[in-house]
C-alpha positions as CSV (number, residue, x, y, z in Angstrom):
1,X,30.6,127.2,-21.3
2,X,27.8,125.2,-22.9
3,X,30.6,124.2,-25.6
4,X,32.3,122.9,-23.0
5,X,30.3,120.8,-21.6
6,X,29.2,119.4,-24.5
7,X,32.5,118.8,-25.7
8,X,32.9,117.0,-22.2
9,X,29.8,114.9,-22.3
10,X,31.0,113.7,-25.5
11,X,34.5,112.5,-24.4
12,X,32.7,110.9,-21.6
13,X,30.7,109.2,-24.1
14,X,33.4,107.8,-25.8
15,X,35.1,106.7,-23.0
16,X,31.8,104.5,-22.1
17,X,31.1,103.0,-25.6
18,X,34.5,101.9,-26.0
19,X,34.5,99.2,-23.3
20,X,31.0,99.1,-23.7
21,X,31.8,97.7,-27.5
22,X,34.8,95.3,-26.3
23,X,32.1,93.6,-23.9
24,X,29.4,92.8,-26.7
25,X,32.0,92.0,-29.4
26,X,34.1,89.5,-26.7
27,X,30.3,87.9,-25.0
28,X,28.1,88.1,-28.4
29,X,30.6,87.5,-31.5
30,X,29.4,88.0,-34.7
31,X,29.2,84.4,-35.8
32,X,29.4,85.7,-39.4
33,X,33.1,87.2,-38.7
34,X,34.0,84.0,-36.2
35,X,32.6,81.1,-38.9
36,X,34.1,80.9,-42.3
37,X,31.4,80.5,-45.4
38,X,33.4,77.4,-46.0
39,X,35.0,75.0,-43.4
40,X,36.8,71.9,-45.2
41,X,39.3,71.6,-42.6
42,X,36.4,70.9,-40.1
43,X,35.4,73.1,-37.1
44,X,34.5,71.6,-33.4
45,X,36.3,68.3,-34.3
46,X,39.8,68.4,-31.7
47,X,37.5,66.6,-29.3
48,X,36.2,63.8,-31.5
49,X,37.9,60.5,-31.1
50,X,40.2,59.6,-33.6
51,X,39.3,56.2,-34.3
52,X,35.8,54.8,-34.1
53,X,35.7,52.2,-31.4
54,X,31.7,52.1,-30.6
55,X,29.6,48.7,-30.9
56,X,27.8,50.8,-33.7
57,X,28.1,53.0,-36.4
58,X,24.9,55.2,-37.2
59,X,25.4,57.1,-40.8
60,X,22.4,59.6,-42.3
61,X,22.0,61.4,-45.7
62,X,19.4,64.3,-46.0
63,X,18.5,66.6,-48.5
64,X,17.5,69.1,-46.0
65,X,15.9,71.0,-49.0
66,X,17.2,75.1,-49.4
67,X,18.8,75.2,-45.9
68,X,20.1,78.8,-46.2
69,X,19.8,81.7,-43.9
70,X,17.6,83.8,-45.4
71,X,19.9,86.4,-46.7
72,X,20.0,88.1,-50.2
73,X,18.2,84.7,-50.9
74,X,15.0,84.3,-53.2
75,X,14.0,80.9,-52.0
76,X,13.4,82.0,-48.2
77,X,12.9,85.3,-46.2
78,X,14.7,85.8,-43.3
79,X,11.8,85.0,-40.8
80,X,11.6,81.5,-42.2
81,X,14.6,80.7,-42.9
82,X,15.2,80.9,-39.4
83,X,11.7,78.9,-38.8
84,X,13.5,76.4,-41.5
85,X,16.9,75.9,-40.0
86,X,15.2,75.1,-36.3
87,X,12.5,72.5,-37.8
88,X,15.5,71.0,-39.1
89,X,18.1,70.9,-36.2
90,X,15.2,69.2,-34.4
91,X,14.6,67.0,-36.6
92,X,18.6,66.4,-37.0
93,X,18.6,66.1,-33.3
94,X,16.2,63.1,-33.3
95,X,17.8,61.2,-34.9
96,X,21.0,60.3,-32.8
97,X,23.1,59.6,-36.3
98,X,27.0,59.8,-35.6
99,X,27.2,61.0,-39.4
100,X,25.1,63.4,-41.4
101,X,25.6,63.8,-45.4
102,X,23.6,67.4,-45.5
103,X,22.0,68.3,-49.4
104,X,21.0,71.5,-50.5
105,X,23.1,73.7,-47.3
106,X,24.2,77.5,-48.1
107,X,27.7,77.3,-46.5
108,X,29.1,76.5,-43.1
109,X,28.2,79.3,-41.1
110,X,24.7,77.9,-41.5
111,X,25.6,74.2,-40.1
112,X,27.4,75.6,-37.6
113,X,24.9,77.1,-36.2
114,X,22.6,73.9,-36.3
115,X,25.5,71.9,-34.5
116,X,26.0,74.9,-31.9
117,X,22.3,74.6,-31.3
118,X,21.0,71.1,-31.6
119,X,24.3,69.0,-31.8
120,X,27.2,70.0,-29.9
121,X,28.5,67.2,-30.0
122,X,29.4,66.7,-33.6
123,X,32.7,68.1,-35.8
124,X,31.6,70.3,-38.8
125,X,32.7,70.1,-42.3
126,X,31.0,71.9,-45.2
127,X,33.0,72.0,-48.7
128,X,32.8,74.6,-51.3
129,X,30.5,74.2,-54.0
130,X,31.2,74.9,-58.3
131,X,27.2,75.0,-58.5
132,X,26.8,78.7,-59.9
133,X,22.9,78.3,-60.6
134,X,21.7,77.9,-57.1
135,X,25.0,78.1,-54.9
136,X,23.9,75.0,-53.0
137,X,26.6,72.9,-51.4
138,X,27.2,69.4,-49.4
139,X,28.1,69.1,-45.4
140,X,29.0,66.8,-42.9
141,X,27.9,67.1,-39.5
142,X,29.9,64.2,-37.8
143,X,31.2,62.5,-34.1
144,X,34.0,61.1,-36.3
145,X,36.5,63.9,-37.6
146,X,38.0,63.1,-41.2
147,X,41.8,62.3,-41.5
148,X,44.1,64.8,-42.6
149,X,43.8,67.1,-44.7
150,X,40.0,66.7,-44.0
151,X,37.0,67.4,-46.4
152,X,37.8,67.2,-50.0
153,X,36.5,68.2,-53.3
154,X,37.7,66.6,-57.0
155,X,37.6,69.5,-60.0
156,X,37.7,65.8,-62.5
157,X,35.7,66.5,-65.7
158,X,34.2,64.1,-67.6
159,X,32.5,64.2,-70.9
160,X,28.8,63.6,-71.6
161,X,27.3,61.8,-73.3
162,X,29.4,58.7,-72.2
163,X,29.1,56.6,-74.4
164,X,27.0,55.6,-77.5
165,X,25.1,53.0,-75.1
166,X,23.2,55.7,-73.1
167,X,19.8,55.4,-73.6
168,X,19.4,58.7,-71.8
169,X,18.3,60.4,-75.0
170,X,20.5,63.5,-75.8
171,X,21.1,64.4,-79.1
172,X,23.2,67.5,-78.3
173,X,27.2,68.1,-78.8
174,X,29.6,66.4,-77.1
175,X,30.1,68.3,-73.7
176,X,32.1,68.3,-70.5
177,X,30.8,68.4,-66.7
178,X,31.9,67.8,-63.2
179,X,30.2,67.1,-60.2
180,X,29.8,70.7,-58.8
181,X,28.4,69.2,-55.4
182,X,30.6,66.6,-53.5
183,X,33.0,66.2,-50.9
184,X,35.1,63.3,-50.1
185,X,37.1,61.9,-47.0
186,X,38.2,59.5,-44.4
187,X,37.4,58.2,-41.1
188,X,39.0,55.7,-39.0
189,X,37.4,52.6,-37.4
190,X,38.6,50.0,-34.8
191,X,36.7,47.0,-36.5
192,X,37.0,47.5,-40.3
193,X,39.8,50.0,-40.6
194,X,39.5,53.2,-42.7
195,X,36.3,53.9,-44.6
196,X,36.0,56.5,-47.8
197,X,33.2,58.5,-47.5
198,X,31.6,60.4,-50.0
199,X,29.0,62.9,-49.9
200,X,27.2,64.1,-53.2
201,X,24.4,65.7,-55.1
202,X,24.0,65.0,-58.7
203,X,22.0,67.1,-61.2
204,X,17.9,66.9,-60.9
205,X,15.3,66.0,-63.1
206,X,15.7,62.4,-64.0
207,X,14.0,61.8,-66.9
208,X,15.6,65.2,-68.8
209,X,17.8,63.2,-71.7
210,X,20.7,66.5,-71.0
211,X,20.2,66.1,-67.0
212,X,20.4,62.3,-67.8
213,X,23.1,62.2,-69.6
214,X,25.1,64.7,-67.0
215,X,24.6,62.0,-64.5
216,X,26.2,59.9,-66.2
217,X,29.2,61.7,-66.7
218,X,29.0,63.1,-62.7
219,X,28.9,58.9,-61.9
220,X,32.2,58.8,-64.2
221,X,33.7,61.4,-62.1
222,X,33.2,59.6,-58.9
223,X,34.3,56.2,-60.2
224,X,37.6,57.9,-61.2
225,X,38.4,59.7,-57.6
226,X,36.9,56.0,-55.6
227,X,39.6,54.2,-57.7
228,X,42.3,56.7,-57.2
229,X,41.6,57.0,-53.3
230,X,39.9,54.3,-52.0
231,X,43.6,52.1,-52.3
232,X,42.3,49.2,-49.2
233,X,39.6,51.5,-47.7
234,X,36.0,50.8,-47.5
235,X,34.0,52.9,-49.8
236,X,30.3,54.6,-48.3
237,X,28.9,57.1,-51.0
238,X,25.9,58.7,-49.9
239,X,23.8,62.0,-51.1
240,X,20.9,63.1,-53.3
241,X,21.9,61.0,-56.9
242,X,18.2,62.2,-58.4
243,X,17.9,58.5,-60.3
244,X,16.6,55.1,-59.6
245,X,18.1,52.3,-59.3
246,X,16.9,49.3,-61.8
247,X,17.6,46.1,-59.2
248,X,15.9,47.7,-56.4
249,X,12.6,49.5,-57.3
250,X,11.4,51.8,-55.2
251,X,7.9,52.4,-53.9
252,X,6.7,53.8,-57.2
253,X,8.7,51.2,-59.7
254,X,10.6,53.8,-61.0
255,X,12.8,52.5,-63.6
256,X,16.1,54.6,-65.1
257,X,16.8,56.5,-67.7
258,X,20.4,56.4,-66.9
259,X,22.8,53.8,-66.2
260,X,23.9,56.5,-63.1
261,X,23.2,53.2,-60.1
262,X,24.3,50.3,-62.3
263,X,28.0,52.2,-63.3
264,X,28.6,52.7,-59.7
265,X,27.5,49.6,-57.9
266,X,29.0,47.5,-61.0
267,X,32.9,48.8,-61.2
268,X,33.2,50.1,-57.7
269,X,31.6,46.9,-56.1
270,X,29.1,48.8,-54.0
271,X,25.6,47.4,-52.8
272,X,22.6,49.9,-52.3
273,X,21.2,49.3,-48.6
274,X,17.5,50.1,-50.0
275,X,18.1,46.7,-50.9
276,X,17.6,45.7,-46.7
277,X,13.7,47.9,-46.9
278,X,12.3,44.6,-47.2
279,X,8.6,46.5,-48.0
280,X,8.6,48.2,-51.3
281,X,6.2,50.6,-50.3
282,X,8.9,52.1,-47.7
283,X,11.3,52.3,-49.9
284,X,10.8,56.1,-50.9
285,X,12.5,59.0,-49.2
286,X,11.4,61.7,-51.7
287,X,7.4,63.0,-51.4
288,X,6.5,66.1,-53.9
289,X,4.7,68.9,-52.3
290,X,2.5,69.5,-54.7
291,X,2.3,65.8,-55.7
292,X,3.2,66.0,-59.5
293,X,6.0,63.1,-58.8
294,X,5.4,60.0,-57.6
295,X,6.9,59.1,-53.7
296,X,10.5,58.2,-55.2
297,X,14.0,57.0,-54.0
298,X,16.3,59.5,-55.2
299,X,18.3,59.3,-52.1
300,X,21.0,56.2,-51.9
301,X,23.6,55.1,-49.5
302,X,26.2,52.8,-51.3
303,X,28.2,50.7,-49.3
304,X,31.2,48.3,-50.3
305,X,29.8,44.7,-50.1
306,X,32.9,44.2,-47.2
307,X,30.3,45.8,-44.9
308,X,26.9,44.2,-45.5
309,X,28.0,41.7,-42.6
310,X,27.8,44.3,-40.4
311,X,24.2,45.9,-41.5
312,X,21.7,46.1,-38.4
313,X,19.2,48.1,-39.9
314,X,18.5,50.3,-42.8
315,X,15.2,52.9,-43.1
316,X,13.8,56.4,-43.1
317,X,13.0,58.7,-41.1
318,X,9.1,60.4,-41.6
319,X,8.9,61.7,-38.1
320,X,8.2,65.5,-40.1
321,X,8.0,67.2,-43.3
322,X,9.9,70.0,-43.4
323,X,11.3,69.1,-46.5
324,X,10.8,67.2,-49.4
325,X,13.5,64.8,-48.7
326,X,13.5,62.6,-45.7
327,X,16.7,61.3,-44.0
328,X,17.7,57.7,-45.2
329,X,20.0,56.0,-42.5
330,X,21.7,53.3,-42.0
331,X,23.1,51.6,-39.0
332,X,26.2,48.8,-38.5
333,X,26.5,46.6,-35.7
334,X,30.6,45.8,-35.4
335,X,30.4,44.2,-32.0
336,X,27.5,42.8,-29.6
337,X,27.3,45.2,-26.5
């Protein structure tokens, strides 16, 4: 008799955990399971409009600086990774940008839960990265969704040291690289037609004569896919290029190694919007910790020189510190209100 009942309780048992477990896994999904690691083709983005038609156009980049969840990862613990991601959304959330270029992100399922959080209103896209060293990766949170097929990424190779010219410094064997962290894509405005955007991180450490001379062979890369896509688009590149640019010093007067900012704004045609910080002392959107580096502008929006006209205002955000980057923005005006 008592084996009976216990073999009763138990089917009882089963019978309640079963709808029990449809119930939690229908209300509370496992956002791990329901978000890819990668999202290219964009998630939350059938409600954006199409075509930009807005008087403005607000566009941010931000090295957000290890945003990763916390898991199996040896820059963060779980408890503040979590602390991490919030202190960014809020920070994301401030500032009202239509497009976000995010640096240093761990994979989709991370932005996505930013954008379910903080911005709800923005389309997701978060490419796959070739970065093997610290699996870091580039994203776009964004009111604008990307035209078909979406985000993409360009496996182009080019050889370093570029040419006898570079004064980067390396004296090792000829070599190939890539840019291992870099997306690409379109959007579609009313006022100026279709704009190629591209979001990238080049390799760190300026002044290293190998780093140096990678950069150089990452800016060859992205002069090669800008020719072969741009056709009669607009071109924006913006993203973490780790140099300086010679023409527009920065608040420290950091001067190049690398001819990474004078290859790309010479045979693309592209202007740096530092340019519009009128005070030189503004112009830095990197600040070291442990203050070893100078304040430094290693962060850079290019834009065609089609679309200066439109330029209402360019400048960074120092609102917080919660990472070592601050957001650079930029904001076009296409039509009085």
């Amino acid at each position: 008799m008592r084996f009976y009942n216990i073999i009763q309780n138990y089917k009882w048992g089963v019978w309640l955990a079963i709808p029990i477990a449809i119930f939690i896994l229908y209300f509370f999904p496992n956002d791990s399971e329901t978000v890819p690691k990668f999202c290219s083709f964009g998630i939350n983005k059938n409600n954006l409009p199409l075509v930009h038609r807005k008087s403005t156009l607000h566009l941010t980049t931000f090295n957000a600086e290890w945003l990763f969840d916390g898991i199996n990862d040896p820059h963060r613990s779980f408890e503040t990774a979590d602390t991490h991601m919030n202190n960014i959304g809020k920070w994301l959330q401030g500032l009202h940008a239509d497009v976000i270029n995010i640096v240093e992100l761990e994979d989709c399922r991370v932005l996505s839960r930013i954008k379910d959080e903080y911005l709800p209103n923005h389309g997701v896209y978060v490419q796959s990265s070739k970065d093997t060293a610290t699996k870091q990766t580039t994203g776009l949170l964004t009111k604008l969704p990307l035209s078909s097929p979406g985000m993409m990424f360009s496996n182009e190779r080019m050889e370093y040291p570029v040419s006898k010219s570079s004064k980067c410094g390396y004296k090792g064997k000829i070599k190939t690289t890539g840019v291992s962290k870099h997306w690409y894509g379109t959007i579609n405005t009313e006022t100026v037609g279709e704009i190629l955007l591209i979001g990238v991180h080049f390799k760190a450490r300026p002044n290293d004569p190998k780093s140096c001379s990678k950069r150089e062979a990452q800016a060859s890369v992205l002069i090669k896919l800008i020719k072969q896509h741009r056709k009669n688009k607009h071109v924006i590149v913006m993203g973490d290029l780790n140099d300086f640019d010679p023409k527009v010093l920065d608040a420290s007067s950091n001067l190049p190694k690398s001819n990474v900012l004078s290859m790309l704004k010479t045979e693309l045609s592209l202007t740096n919007v530092w340019k519009y910080v009128k005070e030189p002392r503004d112009r830095w959107s990197y600040r070291d910790p442990n203050m070893k580096w100078p304040d430094s502008a290693l962060d850079h929006i290019l834009i065609s020189k089609e679309l200066e006209p439109y330029i209402e205002d360019v400048w960074v955000d120092r609102n917080a510190s919660f990472s070592d980057h601050r957001p650079l923005s930029l904001r076009f005006r296409w039509k009085s209100d």
